[in-house]
SEBA-850821 format. One record per residue (C-alpha): x, y, z. Coordinates in pm, 1 decimal. Example, Ala and Ser with C-alpha at 12.3 -4.5 7.8 and 13.67 -1.06 7.14 Angstrom:
! residues 2
<xx->1230.0 yy->-450.0 zz->780.0>
<xx->1367.0 yy->-106.0 zz->714.0>
! end
This chain:
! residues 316
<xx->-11158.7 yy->-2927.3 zz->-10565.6>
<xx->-11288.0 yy->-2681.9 zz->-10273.0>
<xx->-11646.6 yy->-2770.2 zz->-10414.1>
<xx->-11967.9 yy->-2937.2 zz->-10192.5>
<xx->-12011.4 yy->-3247.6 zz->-10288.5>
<xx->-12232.7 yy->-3209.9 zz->-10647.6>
<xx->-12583.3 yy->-3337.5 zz->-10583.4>
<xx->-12805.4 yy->-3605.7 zz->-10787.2>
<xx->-12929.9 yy->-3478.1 zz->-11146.4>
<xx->-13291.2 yy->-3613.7 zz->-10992.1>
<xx->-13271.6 yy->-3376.4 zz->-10688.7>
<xx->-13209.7 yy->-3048.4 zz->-10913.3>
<xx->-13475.9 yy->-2790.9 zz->-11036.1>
<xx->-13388.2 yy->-2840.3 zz->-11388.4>
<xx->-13191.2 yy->-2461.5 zz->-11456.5>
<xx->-12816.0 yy->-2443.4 zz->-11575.1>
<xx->-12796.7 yy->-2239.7 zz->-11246.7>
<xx->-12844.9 yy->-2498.8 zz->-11032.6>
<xx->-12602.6 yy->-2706.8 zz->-11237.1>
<xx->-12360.9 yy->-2478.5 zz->-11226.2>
<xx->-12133.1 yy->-2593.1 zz->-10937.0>
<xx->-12153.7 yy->-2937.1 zz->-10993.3>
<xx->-12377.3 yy->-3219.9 zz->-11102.0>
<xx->-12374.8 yy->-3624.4 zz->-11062.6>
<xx->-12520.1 yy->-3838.7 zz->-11267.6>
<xx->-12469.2 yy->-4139.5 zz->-11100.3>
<xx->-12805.2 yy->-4276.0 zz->-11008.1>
<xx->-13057.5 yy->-4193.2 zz->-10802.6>
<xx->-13218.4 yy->-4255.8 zz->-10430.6>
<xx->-13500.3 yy->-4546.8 zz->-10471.8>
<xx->-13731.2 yy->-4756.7 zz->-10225.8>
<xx->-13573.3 yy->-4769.4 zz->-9877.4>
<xx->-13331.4 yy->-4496.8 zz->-9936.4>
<xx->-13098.6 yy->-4739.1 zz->-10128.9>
<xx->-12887.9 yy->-4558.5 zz->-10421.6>
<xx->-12918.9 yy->-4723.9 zz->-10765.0>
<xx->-12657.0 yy->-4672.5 zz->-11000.7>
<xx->-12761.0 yy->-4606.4 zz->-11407.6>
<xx->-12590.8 yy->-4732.7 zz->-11680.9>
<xx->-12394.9 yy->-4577.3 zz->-11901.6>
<xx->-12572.9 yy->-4483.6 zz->-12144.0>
<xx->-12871.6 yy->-4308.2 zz->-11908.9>
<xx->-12568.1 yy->-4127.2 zz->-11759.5>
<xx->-12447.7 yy->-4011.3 zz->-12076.1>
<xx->-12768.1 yy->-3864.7 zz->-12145.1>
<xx->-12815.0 yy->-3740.3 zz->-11866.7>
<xx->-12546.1 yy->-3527.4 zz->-11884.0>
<xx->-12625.2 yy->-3436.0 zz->-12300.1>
<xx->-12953.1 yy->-3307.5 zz->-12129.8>
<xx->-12789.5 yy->-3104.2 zz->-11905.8>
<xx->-12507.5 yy->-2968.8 zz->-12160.5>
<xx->-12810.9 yy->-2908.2 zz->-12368.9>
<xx->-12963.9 yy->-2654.0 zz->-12117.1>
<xx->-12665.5 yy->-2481.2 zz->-12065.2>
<xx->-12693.8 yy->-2392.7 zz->-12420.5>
<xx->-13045.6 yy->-2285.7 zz->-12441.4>
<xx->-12972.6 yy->-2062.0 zz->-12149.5>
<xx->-12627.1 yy->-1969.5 zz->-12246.5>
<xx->-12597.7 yy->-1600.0 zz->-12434.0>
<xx->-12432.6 yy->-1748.8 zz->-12789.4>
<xx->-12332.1 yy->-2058.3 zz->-12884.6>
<xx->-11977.8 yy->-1992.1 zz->-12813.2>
<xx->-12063.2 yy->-1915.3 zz->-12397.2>
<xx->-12231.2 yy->-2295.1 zz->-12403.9>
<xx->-11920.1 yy->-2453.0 zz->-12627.0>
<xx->-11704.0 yy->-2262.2 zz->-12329.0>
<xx->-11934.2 yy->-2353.7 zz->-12035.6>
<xx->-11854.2 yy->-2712.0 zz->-12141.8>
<xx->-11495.1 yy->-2767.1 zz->-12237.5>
<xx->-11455.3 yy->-2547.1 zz->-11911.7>
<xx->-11619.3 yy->-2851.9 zz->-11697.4>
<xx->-11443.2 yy->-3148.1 zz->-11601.4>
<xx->-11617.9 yy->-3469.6 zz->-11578.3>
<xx->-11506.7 yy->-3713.1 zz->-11382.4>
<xx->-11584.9 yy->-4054.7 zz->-11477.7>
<xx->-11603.4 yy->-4435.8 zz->-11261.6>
<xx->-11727.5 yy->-4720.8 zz->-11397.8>
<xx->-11667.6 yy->-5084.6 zz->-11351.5>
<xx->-11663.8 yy->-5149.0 zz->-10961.3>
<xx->-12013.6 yy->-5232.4 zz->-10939.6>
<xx->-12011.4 yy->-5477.4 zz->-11256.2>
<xx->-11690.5 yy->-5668.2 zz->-11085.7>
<xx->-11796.9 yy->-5687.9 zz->-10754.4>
<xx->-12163.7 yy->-5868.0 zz->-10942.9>
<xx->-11879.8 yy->-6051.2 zz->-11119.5>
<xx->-11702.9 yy->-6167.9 zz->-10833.2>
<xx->-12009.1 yy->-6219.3 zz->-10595.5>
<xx->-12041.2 yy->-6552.9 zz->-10833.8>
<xx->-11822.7 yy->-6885.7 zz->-10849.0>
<xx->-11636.7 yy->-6874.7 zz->-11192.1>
<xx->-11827.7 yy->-7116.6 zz->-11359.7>
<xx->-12175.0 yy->-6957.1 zz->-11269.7>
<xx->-11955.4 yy->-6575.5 zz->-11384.0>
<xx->-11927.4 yy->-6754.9 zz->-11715.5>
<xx->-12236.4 yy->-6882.7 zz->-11753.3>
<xx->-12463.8 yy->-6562.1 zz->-11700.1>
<xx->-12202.5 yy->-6414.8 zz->-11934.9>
<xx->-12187.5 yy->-6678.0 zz->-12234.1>
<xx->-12049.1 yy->-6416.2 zz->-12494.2>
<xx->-11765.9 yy->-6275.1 zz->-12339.2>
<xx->-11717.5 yy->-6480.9 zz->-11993.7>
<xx->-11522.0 yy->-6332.2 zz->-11709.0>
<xx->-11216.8 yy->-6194.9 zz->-11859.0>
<xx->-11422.3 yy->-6051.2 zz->-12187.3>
<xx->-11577.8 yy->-5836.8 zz->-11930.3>
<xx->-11307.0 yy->-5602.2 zz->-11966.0>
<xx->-11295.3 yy->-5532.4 zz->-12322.8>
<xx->-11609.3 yy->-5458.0 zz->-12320.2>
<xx->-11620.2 yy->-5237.8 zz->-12042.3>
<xx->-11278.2 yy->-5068.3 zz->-12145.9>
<xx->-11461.2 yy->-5003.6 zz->-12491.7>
<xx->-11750.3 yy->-4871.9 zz->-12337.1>
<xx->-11610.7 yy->-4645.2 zz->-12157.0>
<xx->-11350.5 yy->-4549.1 zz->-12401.8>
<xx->-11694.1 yy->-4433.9 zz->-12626.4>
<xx->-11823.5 yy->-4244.0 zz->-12351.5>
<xx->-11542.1 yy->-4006.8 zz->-12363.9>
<xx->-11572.5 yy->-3953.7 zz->-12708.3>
<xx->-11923.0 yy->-3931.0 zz->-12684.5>
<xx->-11868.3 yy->-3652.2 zz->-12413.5>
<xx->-11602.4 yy->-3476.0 zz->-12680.9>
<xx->-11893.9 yy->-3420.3 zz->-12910.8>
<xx->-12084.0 yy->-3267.5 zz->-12676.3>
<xx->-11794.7 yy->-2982.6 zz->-12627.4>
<xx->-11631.5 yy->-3161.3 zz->-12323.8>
<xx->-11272.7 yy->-3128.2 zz->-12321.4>
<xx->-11173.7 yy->-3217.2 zz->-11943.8>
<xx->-11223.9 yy->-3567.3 zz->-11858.6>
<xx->-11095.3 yy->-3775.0 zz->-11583.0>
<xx->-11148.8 yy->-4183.5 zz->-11577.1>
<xx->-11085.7 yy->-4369.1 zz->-11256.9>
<xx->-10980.6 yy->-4732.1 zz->-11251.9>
<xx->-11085.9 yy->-5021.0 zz->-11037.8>
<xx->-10958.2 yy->-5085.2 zz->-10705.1>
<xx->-10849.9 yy->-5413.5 zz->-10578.9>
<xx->-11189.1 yy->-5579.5 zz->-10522.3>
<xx->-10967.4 yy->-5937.3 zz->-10434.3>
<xx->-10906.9 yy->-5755.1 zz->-10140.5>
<xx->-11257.5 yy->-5649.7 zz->-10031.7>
<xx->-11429.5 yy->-5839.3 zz->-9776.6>
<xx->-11684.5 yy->-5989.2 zz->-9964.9>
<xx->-11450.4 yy->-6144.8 zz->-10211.9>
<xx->-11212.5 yy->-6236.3 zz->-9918.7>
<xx->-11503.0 yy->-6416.2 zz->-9736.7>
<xx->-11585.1 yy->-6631.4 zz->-10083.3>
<xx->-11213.9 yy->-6662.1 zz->-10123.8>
<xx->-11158.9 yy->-6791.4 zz->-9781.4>
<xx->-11486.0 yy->-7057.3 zz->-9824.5>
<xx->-11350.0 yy->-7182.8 zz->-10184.1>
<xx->-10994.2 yy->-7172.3 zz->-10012.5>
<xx->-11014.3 yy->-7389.3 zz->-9694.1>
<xx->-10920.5 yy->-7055.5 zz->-9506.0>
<xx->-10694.5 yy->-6889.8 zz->-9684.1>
<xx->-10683.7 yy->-6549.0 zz->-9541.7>
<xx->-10494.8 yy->-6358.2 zz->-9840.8>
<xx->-10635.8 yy->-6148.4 zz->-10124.5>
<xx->-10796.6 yy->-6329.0 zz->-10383.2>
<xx->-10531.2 yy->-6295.7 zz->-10650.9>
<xx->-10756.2 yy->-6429.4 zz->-10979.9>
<xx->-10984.2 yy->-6123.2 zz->-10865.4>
<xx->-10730.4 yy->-5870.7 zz->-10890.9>
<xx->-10558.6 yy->-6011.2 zz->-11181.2>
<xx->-10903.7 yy->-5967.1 zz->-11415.8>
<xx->-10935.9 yy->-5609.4 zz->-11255.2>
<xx->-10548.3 yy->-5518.5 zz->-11342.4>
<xx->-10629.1 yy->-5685.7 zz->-11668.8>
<xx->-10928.8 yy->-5399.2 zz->-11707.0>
<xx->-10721.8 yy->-5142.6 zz->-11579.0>
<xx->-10423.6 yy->-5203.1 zz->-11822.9>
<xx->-10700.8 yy->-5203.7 zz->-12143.4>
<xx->-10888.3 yy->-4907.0 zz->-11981.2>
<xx->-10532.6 yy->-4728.5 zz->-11993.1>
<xx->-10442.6 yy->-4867.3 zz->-12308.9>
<xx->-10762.4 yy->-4731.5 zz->-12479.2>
<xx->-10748.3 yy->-4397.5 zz->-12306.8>
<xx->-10376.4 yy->-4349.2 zz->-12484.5>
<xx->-10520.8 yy->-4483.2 zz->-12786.2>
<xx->-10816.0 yy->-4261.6 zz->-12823.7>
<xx->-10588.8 yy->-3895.1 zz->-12694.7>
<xx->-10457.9 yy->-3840.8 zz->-13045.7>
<xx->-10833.5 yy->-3853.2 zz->-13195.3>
<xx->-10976.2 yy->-3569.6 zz->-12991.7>
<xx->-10746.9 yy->-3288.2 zz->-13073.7>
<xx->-10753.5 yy->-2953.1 zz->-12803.6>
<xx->-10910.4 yy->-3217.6 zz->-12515.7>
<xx->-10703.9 yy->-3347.3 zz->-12212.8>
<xx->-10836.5 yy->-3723.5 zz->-12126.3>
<xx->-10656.2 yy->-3831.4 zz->-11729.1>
<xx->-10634.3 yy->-4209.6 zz->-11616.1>
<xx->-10611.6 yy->-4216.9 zz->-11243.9>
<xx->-10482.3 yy->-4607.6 zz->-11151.9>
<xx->-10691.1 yy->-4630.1 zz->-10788.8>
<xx->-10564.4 yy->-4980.6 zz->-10805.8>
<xx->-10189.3 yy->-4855.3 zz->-10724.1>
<xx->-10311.3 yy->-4602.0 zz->-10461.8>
<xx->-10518.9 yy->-4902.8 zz->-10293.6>
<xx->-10249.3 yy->-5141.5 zz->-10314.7>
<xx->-9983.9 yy->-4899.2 zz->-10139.2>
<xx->-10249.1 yy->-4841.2 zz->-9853.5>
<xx->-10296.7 yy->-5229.8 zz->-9806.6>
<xx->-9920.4 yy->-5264.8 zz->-9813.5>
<xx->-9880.8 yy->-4985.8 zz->-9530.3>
<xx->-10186.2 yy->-4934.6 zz->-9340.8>
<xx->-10023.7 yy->-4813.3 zz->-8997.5>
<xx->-9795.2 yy->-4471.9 zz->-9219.3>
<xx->-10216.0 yy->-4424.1 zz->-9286.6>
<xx->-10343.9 yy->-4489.9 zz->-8914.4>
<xx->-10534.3 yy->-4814.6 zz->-9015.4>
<xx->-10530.4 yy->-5062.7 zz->-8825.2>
<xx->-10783.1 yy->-5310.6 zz->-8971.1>
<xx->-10753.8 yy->-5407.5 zz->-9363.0>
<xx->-10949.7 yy->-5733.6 zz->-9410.3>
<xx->-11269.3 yy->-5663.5 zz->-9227.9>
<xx->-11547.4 yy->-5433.7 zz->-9286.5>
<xx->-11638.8 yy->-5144.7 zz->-9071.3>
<xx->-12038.4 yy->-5204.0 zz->-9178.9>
<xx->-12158.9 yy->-5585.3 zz->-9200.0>
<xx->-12223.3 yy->-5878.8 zz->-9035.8>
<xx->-12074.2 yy->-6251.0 zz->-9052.5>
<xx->-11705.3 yy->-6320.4 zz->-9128.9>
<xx->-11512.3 yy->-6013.4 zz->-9260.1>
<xx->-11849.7 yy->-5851.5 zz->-9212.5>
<xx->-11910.7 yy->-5934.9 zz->-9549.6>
<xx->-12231.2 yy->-6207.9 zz->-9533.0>
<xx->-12457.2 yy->-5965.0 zz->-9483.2>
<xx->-12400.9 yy->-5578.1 zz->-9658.7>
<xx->-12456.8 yy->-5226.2 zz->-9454.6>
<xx->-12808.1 yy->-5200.1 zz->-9392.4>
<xx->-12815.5 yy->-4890.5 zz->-9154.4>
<xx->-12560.7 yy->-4712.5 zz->-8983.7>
<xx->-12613.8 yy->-4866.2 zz->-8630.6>
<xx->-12415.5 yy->-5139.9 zz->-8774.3>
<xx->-12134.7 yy->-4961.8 zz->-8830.9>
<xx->-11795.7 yy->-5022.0 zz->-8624.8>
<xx->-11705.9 yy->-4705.2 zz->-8372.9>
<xx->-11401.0 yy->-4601.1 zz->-8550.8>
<xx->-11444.8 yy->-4636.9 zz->-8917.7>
<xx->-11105.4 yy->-4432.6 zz->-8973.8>
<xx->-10919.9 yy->-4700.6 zz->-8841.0>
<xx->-11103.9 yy->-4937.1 zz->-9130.1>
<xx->-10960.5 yy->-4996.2 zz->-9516.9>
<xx->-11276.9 yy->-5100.3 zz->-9606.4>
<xx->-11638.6 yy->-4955.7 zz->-9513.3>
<xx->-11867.1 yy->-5194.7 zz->-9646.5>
<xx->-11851.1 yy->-5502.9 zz->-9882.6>
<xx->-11691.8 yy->-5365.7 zz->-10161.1>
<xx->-11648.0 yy->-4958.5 zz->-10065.8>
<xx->-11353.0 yy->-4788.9 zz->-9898.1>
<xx->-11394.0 yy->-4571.7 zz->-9585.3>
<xx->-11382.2 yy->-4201.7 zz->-9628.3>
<xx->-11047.6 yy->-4185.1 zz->-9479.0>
<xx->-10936.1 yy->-4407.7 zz->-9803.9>
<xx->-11106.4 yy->-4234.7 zz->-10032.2>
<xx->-10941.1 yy->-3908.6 zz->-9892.8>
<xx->-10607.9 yy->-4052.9 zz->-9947.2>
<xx->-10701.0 yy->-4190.3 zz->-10324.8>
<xx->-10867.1 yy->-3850.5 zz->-10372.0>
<xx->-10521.7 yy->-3664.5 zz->-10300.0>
<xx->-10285.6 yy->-3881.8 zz->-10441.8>
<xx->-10540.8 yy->-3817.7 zz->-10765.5>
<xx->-10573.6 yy->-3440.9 zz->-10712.1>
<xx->-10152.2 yy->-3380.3 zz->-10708.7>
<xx->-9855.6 yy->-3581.2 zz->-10548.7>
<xx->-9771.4 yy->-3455.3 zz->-10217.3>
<xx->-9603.3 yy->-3548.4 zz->-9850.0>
<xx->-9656.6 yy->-3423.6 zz->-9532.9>
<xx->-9342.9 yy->-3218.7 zz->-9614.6>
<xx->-9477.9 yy->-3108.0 zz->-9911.8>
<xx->-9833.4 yy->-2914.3 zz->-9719.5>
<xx->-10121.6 yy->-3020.9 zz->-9978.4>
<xx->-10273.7 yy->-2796.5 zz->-10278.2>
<xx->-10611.1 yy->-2662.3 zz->-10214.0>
<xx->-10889.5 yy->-2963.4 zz->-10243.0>
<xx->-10960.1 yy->-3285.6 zz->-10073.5>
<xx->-10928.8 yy->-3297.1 zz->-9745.5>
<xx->-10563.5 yy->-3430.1 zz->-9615.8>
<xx->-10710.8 yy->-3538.2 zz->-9302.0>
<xx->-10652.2 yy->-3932.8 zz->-9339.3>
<xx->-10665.8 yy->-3997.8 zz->-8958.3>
<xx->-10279.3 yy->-4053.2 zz->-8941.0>
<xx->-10187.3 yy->-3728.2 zz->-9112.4>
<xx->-9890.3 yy->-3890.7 zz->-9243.4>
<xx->-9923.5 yy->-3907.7 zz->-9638.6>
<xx->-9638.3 yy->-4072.7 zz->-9901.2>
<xx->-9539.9 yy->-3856.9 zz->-10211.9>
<xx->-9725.5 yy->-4030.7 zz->-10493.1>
<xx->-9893.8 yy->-3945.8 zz->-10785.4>
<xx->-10148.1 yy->-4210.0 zz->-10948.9>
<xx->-10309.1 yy->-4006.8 zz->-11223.1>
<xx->-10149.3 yy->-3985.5 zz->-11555.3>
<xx->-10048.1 yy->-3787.2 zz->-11783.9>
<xx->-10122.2 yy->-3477.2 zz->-11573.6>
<xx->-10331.5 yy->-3453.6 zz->-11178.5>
<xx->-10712.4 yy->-3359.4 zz->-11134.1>
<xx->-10532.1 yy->-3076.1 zz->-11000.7>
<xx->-10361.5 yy->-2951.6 zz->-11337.5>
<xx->-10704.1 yy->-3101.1 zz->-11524.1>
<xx->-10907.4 yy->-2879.5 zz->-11329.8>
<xx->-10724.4 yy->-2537.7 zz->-11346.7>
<xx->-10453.1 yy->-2564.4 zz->-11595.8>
<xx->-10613.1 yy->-2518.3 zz->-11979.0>
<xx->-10603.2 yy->-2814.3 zz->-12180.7>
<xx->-10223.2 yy->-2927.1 zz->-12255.3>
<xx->-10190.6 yy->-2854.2 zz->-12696.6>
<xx->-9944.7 yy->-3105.2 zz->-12667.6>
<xx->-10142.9 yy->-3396.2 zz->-12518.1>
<xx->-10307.2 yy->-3440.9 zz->-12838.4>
<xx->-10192.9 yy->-3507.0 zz->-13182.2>
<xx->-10312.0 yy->-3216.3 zz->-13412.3>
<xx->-10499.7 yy->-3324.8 zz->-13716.5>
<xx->-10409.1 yy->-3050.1 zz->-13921.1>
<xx->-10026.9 yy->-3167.7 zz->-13909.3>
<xx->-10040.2 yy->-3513.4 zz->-13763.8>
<xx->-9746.8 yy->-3399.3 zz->-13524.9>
<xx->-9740.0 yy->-3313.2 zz->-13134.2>
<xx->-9777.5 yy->-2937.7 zz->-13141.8>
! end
């Protein structure tokens, strides 16, 4: 979006101003430097908190209601809870979750998340984006267990990916589902999953040249033993699909990010935000984020027809 990257709600003074361009509220830096990610529900409120101040310090209550539905939150959740998932056999998966097992993971997740936006729309918030789950079968760490339980095979662990399209597909489903409840709001699903899987299936158009193995790790795929400082990183991480155990490489991420922010070819020069510089500068015309790009979420006013009114019931 032409924005630094927001900082940690833990490292700000605690004023709306410093807030203003940009806040995460995705965890926080602990012992040794390592980043530990907070639930949900801290994150949520977290960011009430914050919404909060901006309407103590905000002139009337109409500047705060307009500070917030003029923010766009961006929201990820569920990588971390598959890749714990997946770190596990499928028996031991289903035994440290008795209730809901491997597959009821997704419901619930899908659900939680699907509250979280409707939490946020009480709280004034009218631009929210929700990114899926990338295709963690193919991350090292699940390809090194897959290629153990697998007498090594060196493919993508297909049950993996199935559970995460599964979550995907309810995520989506849910999102469309909840649209028509939150009249005046715009709600985006961005499917990483797709962008991911059109990377893997064409790494050279991207200038990768390595898609199974980590850039950061030791042991097979470099996925025994995680990142631990960057010394251990490979000398060319642009050339890498995959930066640690379960993350992409920034070159990736750039990709996902642009295929998120507005559909565009190296034709077609790219819209103002992320950086286009993927390593291979060659980029196919694709568009993962639906029904409108962070692009049109950030800058265009909320869509009146992307909600059902509930004065009339009817698309207005």
């Amino acid at each position: 979006m032409g924005l630094p990257s927001p900082p940690l709600i833990s490292t700000l003074n605690g004023t709306a101003a410093a807030a203003a361009r940009g806040v995460n509220f995705g965890g926080q830096y602990g012992d040794r430097g390592m980043f530990c990610m907070g639930a949900v529900g801290q994150q949520l409120r977290l960011a009430a908190e914050t919404l909060q101040l901006l309407q103590l310090e905000a002139g009337t209550p109409q500047d705060a209601s307009a500070a917030a539905a003029g923010a766009v939150f961006v929201l990820s959740f569920g990588t971390d809870a598959y890749a714990r998932l997946l770190a596990r056999g499928p028996a031991e998966a289903d035994a440290a979750a008795p209730k809901h097992g491997r597959r009821g993971l997704g419901r619930l997740l899908a659900d939680r998340i699907a509250r979280a936006v409707s939490e946020l729309y009480e709280a004034d918030v009218r631009r929210v984006a929700v990114m899926g789950v990338a295709p963690l079968g193919c991350a090292p760490r699940v390809m090194w267990e897959g290629t153990r339980a697998l007498d090594g095979g060196r493919g993508c662990v297909e049950e993996a990916n199935e559970l995460i399209q599964g979550y995907n597909a309810r995520l989506a489903a849910r999102l469309d589902d909840l649209r028509p409840q939150l009249p005046g709001a715009a709600v985006v699903f961005c499917h990483v999953y797709k962008g991911m899987m059109e990377i893997l299936s064409n790494p050279g158009r991207y200038g990768l040249e390595e898609t199974r193995e980590a850039c950061c790790g030791l042991g097979p795929f470099k996925a025994t033993v995680g990142c631990l400082s960057k010394e251990m990183a490979c000398a060319a991480p642009e050339r890498h699909l995959w930066w640690d155990l379960y993350s992409p490489t920034e070159a990736v991420d750039a990709l996902v990010a642009n295929w998120s922010w507005g559909s565009w070819s190296a034709s077609s020069p790219p819209p103002p935000g992320p950086s286009s510089d993927s390593g291979s500068g060659v980029m196919m015309m694709m568009s993962i984020c639906s029904p409108l790009s962070l692009q049109q979420l950030a800058y265009g006013a909320p869509p009146a027809g992307s909600n059902v009114s509930k004065d009339n019931g009817k698309d207005s």
